[in-house]
Every structure is written in C-alpha cells, then in structure tokens.
gemmi code that builds the backbone of each chain (N, CA, C; Angstrom):
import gemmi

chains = {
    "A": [
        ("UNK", (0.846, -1.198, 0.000), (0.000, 0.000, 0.000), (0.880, 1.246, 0.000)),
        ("UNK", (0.429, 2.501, -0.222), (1.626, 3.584, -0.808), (1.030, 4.247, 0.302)),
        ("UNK", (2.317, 5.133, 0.247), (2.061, 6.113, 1.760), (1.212, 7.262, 1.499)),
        ("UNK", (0.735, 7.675, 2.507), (-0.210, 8.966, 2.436), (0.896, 9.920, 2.341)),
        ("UNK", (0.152, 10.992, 1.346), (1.349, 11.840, 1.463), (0.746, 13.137, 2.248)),
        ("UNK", (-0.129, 13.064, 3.200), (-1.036, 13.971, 3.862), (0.262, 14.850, 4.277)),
        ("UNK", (0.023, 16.073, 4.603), (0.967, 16.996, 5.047), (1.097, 16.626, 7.055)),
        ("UNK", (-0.273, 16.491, 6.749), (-0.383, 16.645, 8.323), (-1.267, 15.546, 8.839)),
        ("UNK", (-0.961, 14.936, 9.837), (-1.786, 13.815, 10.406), (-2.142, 13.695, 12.086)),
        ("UNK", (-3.298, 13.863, 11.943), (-3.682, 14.000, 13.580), (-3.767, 12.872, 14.248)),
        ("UNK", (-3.787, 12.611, 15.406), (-4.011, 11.183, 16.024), (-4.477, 11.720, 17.631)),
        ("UNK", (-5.507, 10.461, 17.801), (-6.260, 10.777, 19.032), (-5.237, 10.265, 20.057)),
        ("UNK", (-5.029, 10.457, 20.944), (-4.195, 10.228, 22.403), (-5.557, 8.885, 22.893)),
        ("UNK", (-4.712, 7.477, 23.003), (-5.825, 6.361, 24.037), (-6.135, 6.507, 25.019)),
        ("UNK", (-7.085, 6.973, 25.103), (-7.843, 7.241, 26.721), (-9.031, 6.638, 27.000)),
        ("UNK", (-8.580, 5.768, 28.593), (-9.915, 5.035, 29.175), (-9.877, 4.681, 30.366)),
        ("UNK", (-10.150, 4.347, 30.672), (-10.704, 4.247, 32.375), (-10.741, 3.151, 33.230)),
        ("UNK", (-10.023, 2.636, 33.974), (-10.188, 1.358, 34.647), (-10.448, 1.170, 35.989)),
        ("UNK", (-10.767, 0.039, 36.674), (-10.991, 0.073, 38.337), (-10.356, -0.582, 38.734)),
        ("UNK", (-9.686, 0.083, 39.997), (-8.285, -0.824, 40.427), (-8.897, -1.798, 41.707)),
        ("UNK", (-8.286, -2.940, 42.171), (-8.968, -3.761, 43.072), (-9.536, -2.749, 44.490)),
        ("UNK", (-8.645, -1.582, 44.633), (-8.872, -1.192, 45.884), (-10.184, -0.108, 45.639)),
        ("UNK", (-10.991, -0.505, 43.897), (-12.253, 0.574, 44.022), (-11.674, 1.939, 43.424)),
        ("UNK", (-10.877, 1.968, 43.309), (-10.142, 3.412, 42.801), (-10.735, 3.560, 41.759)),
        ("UNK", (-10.591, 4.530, 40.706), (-10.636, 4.789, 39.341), (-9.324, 5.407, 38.983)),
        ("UNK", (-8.819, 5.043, 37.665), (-7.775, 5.451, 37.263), (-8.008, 6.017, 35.288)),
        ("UNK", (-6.896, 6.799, 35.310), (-7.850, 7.094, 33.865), (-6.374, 7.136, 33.251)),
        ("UNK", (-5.971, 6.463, 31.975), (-5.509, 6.661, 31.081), (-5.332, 7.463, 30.148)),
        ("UNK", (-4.515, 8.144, 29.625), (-4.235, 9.019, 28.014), (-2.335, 9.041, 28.076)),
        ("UNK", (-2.569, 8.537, 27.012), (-1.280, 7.875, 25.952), (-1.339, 8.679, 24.816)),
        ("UNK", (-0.385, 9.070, 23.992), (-0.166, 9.137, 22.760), (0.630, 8.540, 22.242)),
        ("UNK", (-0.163, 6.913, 21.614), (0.541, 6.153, 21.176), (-0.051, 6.146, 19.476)),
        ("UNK", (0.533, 5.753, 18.490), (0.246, 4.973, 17.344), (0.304, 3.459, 16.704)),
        ("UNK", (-0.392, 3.568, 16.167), (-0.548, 2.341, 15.555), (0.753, 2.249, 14.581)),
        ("UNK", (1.740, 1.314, 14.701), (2.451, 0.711, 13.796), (2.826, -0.548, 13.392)),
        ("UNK", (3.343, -0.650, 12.320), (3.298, -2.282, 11.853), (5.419, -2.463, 12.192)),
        ("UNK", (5.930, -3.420, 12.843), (7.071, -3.769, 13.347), (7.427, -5.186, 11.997)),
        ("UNK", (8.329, -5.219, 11.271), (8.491, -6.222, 10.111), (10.212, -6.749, 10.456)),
        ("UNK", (9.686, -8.248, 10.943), (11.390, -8.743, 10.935), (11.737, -9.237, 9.370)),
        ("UNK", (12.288, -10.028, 9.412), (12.910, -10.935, 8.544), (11.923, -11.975, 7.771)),
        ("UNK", (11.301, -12.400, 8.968), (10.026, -13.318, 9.166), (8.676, -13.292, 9.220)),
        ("UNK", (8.521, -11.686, 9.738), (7.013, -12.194, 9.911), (7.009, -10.136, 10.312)),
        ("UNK", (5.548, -9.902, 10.326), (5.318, -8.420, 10.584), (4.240, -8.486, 11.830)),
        ("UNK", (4.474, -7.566, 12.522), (2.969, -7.793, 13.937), (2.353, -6.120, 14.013)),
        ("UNK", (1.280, -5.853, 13.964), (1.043, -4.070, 14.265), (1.105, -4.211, 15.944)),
        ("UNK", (1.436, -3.000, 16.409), (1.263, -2.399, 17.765), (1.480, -1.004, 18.193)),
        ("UNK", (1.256, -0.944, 19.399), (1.058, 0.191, 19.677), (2.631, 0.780, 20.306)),
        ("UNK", (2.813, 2.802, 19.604), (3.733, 2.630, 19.840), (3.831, 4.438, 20.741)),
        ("UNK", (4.252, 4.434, 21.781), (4.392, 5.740, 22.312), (5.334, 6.713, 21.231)),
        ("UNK", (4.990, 7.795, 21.658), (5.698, 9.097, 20.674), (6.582, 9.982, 21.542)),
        ("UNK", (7.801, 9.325, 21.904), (8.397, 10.190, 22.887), (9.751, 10.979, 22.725)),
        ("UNK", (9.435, 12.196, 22.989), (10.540, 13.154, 22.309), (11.393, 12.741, 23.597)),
        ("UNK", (11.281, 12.689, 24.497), (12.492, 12.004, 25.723), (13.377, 11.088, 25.067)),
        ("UNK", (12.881, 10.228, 24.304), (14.085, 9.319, 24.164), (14.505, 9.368, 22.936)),
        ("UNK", (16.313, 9.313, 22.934), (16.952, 9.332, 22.283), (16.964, 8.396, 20.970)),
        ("UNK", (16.526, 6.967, 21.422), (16.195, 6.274, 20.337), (14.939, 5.025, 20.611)),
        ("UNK", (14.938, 4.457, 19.531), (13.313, 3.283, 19.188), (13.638, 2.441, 20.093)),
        ("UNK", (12.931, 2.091, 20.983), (12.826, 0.860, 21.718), (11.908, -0.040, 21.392)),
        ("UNK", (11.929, -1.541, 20.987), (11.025, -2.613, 21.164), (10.708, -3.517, 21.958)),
        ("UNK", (9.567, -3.862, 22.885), (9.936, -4.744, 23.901), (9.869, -5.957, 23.505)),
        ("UNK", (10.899, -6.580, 24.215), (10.979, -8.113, 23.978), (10.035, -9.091, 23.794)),
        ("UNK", (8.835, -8.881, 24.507), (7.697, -9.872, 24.176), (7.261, -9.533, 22.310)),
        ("UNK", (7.452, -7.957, 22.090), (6.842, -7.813, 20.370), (8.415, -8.681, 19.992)),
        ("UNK", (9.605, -8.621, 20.116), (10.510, -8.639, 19.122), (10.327, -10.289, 19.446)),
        ("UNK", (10.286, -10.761, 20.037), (10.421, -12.063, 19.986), (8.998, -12.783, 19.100)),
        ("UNK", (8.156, -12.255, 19.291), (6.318, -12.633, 18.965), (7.069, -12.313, 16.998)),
        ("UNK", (7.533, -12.004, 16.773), (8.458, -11.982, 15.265), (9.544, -12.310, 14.859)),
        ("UNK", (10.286, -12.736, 15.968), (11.586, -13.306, 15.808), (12.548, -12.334, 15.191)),
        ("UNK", (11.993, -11.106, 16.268), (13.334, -10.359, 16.111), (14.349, -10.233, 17.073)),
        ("UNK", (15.252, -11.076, 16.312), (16.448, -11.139, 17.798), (17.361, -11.326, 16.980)),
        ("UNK", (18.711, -10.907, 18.196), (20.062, -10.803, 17.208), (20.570, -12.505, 16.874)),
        ("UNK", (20.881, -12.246, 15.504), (20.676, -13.677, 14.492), (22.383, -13.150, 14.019)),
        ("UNK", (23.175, -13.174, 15.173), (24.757, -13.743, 14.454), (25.410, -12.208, 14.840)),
        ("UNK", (26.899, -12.245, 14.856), (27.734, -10.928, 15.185), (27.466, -10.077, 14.519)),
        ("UNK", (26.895, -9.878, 13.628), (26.806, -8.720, 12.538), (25.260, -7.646, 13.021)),
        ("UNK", (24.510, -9.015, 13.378), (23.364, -8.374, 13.475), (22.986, -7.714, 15.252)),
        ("UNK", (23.867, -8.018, 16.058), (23.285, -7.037, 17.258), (24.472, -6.885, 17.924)),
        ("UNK", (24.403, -5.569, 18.741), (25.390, -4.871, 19.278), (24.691, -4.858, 20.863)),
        ("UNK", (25.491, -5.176, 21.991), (24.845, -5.055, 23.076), (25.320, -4.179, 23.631)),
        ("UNK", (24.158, -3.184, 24.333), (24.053, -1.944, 24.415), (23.341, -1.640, 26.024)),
        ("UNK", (23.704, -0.356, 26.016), (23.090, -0.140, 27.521), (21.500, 0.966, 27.427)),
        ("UNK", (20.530, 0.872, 27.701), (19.574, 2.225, 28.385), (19.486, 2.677, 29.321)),
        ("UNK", (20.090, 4.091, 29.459), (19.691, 4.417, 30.979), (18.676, 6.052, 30.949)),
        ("UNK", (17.869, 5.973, 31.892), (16.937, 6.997, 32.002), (16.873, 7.559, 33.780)),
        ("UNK", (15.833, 8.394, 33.892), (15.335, 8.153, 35.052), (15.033, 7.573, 36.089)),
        ("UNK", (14.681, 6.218, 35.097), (14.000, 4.723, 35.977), (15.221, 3.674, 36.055)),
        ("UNK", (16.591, 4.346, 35.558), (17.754, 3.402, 36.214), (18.173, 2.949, 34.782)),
        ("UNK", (19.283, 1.714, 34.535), (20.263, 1.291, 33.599), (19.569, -0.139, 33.259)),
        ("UNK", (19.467, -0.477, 31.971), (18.583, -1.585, 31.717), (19.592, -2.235, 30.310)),
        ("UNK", (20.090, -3.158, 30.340), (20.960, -3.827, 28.842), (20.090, -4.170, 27.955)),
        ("UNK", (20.530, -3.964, 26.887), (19.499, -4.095, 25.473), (20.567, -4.823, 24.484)),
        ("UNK", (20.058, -5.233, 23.057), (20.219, -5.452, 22.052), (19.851, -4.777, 21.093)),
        ("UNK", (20.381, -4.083, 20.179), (20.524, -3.473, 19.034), (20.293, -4.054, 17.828)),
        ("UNK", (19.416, -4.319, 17.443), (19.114, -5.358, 16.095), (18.480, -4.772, 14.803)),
        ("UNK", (18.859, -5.498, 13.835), (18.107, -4.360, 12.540), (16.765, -5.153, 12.927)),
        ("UNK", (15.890, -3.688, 11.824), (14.220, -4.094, 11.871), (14.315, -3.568, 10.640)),
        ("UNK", (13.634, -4.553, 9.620), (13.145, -4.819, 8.750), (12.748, -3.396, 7.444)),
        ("UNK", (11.713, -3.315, 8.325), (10.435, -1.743, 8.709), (9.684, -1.804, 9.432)),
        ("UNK", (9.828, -0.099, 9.906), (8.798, -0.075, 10.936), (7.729, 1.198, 9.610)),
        ("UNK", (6.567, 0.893, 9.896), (5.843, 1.505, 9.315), (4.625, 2.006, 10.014)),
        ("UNK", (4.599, 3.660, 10.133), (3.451, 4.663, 10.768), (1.981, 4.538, 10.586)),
        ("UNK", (1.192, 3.947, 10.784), (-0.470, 3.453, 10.333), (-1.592, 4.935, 10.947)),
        ("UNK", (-2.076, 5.720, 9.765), (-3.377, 6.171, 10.485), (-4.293, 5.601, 10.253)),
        ("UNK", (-6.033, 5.107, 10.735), (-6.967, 4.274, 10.282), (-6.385, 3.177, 9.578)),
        ("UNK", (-6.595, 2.983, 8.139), (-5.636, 2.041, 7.862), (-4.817, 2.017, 6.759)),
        ("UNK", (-3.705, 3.258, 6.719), (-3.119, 4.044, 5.697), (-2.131, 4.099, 6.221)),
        ("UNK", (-1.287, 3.670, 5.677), (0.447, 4.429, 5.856), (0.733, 5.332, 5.900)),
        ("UNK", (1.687, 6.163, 7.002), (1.857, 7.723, 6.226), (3.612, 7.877, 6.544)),
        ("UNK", (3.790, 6.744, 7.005), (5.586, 6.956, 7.247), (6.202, 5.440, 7.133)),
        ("UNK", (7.179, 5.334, 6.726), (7.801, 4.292, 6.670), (9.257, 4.988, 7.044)),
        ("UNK", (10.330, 3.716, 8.323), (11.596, 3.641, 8.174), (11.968, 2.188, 8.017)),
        ("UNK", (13.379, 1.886, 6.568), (13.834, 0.931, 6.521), (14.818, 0.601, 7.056)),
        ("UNK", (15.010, -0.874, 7.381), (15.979, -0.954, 7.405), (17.207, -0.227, 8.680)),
        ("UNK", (16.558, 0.019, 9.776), (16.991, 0.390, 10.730), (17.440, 0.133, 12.283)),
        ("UNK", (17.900, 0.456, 13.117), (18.097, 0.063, 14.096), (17.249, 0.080, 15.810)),
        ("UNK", (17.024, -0.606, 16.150), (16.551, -0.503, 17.191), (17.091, -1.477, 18.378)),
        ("UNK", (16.611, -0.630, 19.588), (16.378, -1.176, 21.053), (15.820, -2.188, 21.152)),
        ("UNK", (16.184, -3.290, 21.775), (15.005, -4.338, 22.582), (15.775, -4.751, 23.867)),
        ("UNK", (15.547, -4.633, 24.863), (15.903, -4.932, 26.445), (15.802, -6.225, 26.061)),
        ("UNK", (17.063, -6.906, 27.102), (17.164, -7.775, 27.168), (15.964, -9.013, 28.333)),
        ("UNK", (15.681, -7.770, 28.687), (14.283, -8.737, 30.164), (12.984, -8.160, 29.550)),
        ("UNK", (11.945, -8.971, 29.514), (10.911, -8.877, 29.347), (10.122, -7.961, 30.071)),
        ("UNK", (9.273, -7.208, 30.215), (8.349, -6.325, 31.197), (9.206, -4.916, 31.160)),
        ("UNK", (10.350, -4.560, 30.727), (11.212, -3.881, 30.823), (10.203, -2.342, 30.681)),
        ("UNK", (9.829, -2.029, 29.551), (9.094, -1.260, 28.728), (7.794, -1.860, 27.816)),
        ("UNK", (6.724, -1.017, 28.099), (5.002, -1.805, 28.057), (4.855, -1.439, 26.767)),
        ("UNK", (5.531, -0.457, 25.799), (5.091, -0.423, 24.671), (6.466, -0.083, 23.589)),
        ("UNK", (6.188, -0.269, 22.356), (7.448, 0.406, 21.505), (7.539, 1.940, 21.580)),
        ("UNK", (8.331, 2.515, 21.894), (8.819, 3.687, 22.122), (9.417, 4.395, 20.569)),
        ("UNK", (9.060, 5.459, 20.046), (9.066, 6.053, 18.867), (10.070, 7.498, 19.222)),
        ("UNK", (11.889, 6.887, 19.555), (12.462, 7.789, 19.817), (12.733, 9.305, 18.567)),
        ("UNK", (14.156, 9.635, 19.073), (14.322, 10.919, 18.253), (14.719, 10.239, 17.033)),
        ("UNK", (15.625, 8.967, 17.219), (16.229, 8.674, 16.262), (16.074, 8.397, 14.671)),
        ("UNK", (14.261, 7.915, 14.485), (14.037, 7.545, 12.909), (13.117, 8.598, 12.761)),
        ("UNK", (11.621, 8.464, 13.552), (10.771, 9.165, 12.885), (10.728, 10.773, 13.315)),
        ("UNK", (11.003, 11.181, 14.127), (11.288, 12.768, 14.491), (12.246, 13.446, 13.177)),
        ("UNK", (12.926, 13.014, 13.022), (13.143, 13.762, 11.704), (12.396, 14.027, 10.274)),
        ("UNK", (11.316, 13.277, 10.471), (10.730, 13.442, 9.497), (9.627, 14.453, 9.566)),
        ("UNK", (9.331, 14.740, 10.558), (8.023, 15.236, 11.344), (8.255, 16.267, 12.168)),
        ("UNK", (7.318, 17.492, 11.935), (7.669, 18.343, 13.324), (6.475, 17.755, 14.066)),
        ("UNK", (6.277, 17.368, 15.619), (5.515, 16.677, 16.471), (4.438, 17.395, 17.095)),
        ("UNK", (3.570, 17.653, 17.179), (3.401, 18.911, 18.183), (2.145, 17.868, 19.184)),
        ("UNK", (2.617, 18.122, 20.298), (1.055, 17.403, 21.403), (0.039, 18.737, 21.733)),
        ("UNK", (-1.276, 18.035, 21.609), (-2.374, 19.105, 22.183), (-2.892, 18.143, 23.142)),
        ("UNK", (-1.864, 18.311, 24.537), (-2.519, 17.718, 25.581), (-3.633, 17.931, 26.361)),
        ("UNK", (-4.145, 19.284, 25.985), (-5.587, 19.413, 26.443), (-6.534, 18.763, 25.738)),
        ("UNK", (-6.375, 18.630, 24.118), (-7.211, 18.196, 23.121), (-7.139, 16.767, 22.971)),
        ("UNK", (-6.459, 16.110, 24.012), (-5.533, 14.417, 23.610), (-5.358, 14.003, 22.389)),
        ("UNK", (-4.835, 15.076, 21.925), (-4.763, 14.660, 20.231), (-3.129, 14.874, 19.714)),
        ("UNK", (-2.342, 14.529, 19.153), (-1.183, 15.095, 18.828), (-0.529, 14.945, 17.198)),
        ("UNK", (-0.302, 16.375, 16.522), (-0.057, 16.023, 15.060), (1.343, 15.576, 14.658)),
        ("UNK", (1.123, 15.067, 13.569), (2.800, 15.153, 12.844), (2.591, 15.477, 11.677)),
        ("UNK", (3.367, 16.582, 11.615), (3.294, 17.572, 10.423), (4.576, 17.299, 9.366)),
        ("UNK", (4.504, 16.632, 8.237), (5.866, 16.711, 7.706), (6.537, 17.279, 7.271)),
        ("UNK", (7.580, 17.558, 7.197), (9.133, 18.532, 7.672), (9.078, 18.216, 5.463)),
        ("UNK", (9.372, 19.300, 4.864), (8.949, 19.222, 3.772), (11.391, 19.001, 3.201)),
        ("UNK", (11.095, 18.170, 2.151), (12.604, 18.386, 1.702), (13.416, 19.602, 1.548)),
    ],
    "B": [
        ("UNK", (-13.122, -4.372, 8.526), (-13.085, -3.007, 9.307), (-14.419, -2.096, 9.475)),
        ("UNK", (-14.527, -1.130, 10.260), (-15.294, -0.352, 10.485), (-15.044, 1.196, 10.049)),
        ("UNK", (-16.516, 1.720, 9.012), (-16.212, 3.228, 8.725), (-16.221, 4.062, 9.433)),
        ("UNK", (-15.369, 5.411, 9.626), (-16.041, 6.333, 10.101), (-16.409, 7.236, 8.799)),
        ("UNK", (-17.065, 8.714, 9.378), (-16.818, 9.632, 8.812), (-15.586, 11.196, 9.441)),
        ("UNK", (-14.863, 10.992, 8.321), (-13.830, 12.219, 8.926), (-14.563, 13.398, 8.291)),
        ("UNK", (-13.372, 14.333, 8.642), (-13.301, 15.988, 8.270), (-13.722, 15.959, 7.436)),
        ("UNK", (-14.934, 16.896, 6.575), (-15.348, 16.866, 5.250), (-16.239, 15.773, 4.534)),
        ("UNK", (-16.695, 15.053, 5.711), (-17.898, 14.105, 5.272), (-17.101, 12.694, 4.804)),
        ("UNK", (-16.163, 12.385, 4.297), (-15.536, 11.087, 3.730), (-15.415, 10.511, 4.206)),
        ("UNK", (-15.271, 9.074, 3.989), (-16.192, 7.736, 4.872), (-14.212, 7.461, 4.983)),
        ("UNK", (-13.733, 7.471, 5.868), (-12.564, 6.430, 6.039), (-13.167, 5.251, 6.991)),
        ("UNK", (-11.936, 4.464, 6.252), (-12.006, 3.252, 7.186), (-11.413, 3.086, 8.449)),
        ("UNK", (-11.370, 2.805, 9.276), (-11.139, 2.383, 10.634), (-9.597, 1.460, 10.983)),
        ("UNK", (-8.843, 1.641, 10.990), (-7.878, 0.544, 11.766), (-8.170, 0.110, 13.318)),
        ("UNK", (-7.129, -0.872, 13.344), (-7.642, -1.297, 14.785), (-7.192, -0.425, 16.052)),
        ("UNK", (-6.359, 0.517, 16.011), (-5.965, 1.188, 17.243), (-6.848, 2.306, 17.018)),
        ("UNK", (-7.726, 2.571, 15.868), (-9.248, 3.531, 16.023), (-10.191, 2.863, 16.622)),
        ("UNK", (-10.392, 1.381, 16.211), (-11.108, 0.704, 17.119), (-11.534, 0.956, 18.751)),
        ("UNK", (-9.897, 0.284, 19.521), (-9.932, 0.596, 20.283), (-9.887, 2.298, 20.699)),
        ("UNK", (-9.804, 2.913, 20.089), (-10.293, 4.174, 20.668), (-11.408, 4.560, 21.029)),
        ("UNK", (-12.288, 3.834, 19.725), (-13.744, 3.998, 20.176), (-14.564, 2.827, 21.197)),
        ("UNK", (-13.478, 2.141, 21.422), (-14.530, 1.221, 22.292), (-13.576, 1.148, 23.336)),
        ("UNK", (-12.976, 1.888, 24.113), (-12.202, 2.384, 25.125), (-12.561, 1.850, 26.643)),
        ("UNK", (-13.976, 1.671, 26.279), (-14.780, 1.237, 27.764), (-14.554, -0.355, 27.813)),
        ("UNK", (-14.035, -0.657, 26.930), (-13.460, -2.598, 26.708), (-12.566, -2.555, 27.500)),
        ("UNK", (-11.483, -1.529, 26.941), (-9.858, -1.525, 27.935), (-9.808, -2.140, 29.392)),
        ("UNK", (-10.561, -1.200, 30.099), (-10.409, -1.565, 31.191), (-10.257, -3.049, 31.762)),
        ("UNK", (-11.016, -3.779, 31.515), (-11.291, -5.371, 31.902), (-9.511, -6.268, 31.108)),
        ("UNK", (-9.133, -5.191, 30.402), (-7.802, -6.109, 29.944), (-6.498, -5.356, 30.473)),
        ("UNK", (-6.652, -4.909, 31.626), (-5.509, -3.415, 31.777), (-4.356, -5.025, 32.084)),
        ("UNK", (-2.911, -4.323, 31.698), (-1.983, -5.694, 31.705), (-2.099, -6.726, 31.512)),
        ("UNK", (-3.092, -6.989, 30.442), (-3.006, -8.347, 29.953), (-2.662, -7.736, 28.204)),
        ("UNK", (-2.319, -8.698, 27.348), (-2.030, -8.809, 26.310), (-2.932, -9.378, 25.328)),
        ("UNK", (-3.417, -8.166, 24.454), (-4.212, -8.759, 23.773), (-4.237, -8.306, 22.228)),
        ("UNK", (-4.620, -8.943, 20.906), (-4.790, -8.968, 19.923), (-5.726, -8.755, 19.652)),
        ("UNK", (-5.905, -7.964, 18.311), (-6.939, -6.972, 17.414), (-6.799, -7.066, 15.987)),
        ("UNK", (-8.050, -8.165, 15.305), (-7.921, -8.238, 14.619), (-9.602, -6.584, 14.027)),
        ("UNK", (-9.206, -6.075, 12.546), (-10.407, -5.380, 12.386), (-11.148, -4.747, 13.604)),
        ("UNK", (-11.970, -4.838, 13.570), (-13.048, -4.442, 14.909), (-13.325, -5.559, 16.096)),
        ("UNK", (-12.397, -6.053, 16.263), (-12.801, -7.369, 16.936), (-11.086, -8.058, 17.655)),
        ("UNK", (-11.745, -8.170, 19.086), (-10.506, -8.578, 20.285), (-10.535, -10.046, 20.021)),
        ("UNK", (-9.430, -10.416, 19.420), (-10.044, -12.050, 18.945), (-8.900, -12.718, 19.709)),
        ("UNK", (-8.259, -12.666, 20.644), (-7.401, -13.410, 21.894), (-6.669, -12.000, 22.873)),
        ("UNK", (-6.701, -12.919, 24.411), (-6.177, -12.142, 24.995), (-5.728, -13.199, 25.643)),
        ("UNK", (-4.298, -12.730, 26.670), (-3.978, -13.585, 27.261), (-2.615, -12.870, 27.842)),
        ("UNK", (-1.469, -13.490, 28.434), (-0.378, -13.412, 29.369), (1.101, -13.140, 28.821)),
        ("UNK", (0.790, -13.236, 27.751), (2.076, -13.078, 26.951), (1.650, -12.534, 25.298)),
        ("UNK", (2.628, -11.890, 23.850), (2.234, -11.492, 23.086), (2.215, -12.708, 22.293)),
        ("UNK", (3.459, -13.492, 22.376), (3.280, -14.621, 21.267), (2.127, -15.131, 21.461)),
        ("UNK", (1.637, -15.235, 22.684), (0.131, -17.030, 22.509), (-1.204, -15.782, 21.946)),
        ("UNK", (-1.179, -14.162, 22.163), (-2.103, -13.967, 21.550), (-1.758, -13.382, 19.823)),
        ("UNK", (-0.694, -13.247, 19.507), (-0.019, -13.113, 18.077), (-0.318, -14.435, 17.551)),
        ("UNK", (0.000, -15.661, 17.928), (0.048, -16.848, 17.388), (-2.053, -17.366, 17.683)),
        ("UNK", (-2.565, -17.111, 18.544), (-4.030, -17.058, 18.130), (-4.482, -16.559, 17.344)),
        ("UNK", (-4.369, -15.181, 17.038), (-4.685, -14.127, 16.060), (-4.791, -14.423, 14.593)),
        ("UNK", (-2.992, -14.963, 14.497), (-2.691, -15.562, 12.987), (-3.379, -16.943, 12.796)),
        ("UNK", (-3.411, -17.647, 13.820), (-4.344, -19.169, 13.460), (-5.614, -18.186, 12.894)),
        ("UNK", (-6.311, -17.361, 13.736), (-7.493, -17.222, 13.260), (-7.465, -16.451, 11.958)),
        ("UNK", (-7.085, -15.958, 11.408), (-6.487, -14.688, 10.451), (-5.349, -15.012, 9.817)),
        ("UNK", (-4.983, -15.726, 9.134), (-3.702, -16.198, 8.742), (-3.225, -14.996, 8.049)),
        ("UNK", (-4.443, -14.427, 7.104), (-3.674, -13.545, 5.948), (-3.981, -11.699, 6.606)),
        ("UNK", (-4.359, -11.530, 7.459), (-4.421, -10.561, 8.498), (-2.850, -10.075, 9.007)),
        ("UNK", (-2.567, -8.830, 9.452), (-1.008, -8.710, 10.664), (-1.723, -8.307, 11.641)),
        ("UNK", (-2.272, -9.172, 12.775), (-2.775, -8.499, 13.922), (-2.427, -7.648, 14.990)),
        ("UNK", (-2.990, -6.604, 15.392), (-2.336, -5.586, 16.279), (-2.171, -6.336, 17.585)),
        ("UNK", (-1.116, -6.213, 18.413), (-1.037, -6.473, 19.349), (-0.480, -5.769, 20.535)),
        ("UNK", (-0.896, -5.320, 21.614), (-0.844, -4.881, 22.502), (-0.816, -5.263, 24.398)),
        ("UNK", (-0.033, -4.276, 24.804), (-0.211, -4.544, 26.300), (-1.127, -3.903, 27.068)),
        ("UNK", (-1.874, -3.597, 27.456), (-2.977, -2.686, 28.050), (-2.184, -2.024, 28.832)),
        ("UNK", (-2.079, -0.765, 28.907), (-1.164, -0.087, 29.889), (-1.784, 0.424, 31.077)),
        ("UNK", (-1.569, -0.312, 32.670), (-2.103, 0.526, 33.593), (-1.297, 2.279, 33.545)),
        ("UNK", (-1.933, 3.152, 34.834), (-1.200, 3.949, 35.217), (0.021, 3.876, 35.296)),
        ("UNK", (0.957, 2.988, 35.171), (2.340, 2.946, 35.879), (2.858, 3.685, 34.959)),
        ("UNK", (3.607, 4.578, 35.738), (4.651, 6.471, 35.847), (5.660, 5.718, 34.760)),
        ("UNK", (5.915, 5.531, 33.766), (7.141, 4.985, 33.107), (7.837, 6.690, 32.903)),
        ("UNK", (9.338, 5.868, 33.091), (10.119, 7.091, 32.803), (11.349, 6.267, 32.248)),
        ("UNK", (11.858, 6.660, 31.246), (12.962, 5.899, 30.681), (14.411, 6.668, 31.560)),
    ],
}
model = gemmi.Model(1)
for chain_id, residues in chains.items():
    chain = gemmi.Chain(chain_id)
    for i, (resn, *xyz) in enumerate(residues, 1):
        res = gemmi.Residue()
        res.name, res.seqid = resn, gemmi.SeqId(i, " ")
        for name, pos in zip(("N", "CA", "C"), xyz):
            atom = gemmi.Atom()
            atom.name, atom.element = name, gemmi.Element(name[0])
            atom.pos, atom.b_iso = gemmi.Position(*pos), 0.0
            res.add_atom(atom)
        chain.add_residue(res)
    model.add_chain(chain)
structure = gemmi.Structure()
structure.add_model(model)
structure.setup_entities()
C-alpha cells in the first residue's frame, strides 16, 4: 500500500478508564500509534508511544520475539546499555526490517531498514517507544494535551 | 473493518488502534493483559504477546494483527 502523502496527520491520544482492586478509578491518556514492526520473518502491528524524551526506538521483547526479532549472528546485534530516570537496563541493538506509521488504515511513514532497542528482560518497557532517532526527523511533532490529540506535520525536503 | 466519517464528510475506514479508541470502555477489563486486534474485533487475549499473536494468525492467517499490552497507570520514565 503507498504512503499517504497527507501533510499533516492527527491522532487521538488512548484514553480510558479502569478500576483498580482497591475501588479506585484510574484514567488513562497515551499518545501512542498504531504501527506495523516487520522482521525478517514475519510483521505484527502495535502500539507505539511518541516520545521526544528518548533518544532512540525501543522494542519490547515480548513484540521482538512474537516476530523473531532477535540478534541472528555478530553482525546483526550490538549489546548496548539504556539508561533513564527509571535506572540502567541492557538491550540489544538489532536491525528491523520496517517499521511503518499506520493512520486508520493508511500508511503515512515508513523507516527501513533500521536500528533498534530491545531490552534484554521482558516487562522492561510496556510499549514500543518512537524515539528521536528515525521518525522525528521526518516530522515536526506537536502534542495538544488538552485536546488528547497530537499532530505530525511533515518537515517538507 | 469499520467506517467512520472524517473531516469533510468522507467515509474512512477504521484501523484497529481507532477501534480501540472507540470502544475504550473494553480496555479496562484487559488493563496488563495482552491482547490482539484483529479489524473491529478482540479475537485473543492472554499473558504473553506470542500465545495472543500466534491465536490471532491461526485465526487470520492472511491478516497482521495488532497487538498490545494494556497499559495501567504505571509512571514509566525511561
């Protein structure tokens, strides 16, 4: 399918509501997207946060493995460190295939052939993380956290 | 899939993370569990991504099903 070449693409922030055992209410809003993750083998869509915090793409191990993306020989992964706020976590560096940007059910970004994060422990990180490193350059980002909506506007050649 | 109508009256179609947007009041009952989305429709959930990736595709062979973790509140900070 060919990419949208929309200038600008809005996306709703996931927001919903759950009850915690102790009766609480808790409310959710994410600005995540829908993307499709493509190994070697096989492609899975999921959901992926949009975070200008991090430096680069993270995948968590339960998606990279659910595709058999894992480092397949010396060439293909570099072991690597993440550290943030929440402390120092070891990763693997492995190519991905493509990762490809989904609105409804339209493409509007594709990166090939690139590198990413996957922690080496499972539970590490709950979703794929959409660092500075591939798609921020393509896009100026902007969040309307009052509106839970956030665009990506593309950065023209 | 399911239509909407966007900006300007035109019928788009729906992916599955519009889905779950609009049926948001589902979430809750799956917060940290793992579950798969095929079209408009939660067609496995379960404890891990492979057993609901590998349900998904049994059911959907020629489908790429979305798959997800339900995210509680938890403060992530990288």
């Amino acid at each position: 399918m060919s990419l949208s070449s929309a200038r600008e693409i809005v996306c709703k922030y996931l927001s919903y509501r759950f009850t915690e055992r102790d009766g609480s209410t808790r409310y959710i809003q994410l600005p995540l997207v829908h993307v499709i993750l493509e190994s070697r083998v096989d492609k899975i869509g999921t959901d992926a946060l949009v975070d200008s915090g991090s430096t680069t793409t993270f995948v968590p191990k339960e998606i990279a493995d659910a595709i058999s993306l894992v480092p397949s020989g010396s060439t293909e992964v570099v072991r690597a460190e993440a550290a943030g706020a929440g402390g120092r976590f070891p990763t693997d560096v492995v190519h991905l295939k493509r990762l490809t940007l989904i609105k409804n059910v339209t493409p509007f970004a594709q990166c090939v052939e690139i590198l990413v994060h996957v922690p080496r422990e499972e539970g590490r990180i709950p979703y794929t993380i959409l660092g500075r490193d591939h798609v921020f350059p393509k896009f100026d980002i902007t969040f309307h956290e009052k509106r839970r909506k956030f665009t990506f506007t593309r950065i023209g050649d | 899939m399911l239509g909407q109508f966007a900006d300007g009256g035109r019928l788009e179609m729906k992916g599955e993370l519009e889905y779950l947007l609009s049926a948001s009041d589902k979430l809750g009952q799956y917060v940290d569990r793992w579950i798969a989305v095929v079209g408009d429709e939660i067609v496995a959930h379960g404890e891990t991504a492979k057993e609901v990736f590998t349900k998904a595709k049994q059911k959907y062979p020629s489908k790429i099903p979305f798959v997800m973790k339900v995210p509680s509140d938890v403060v992530m900070v990288m």
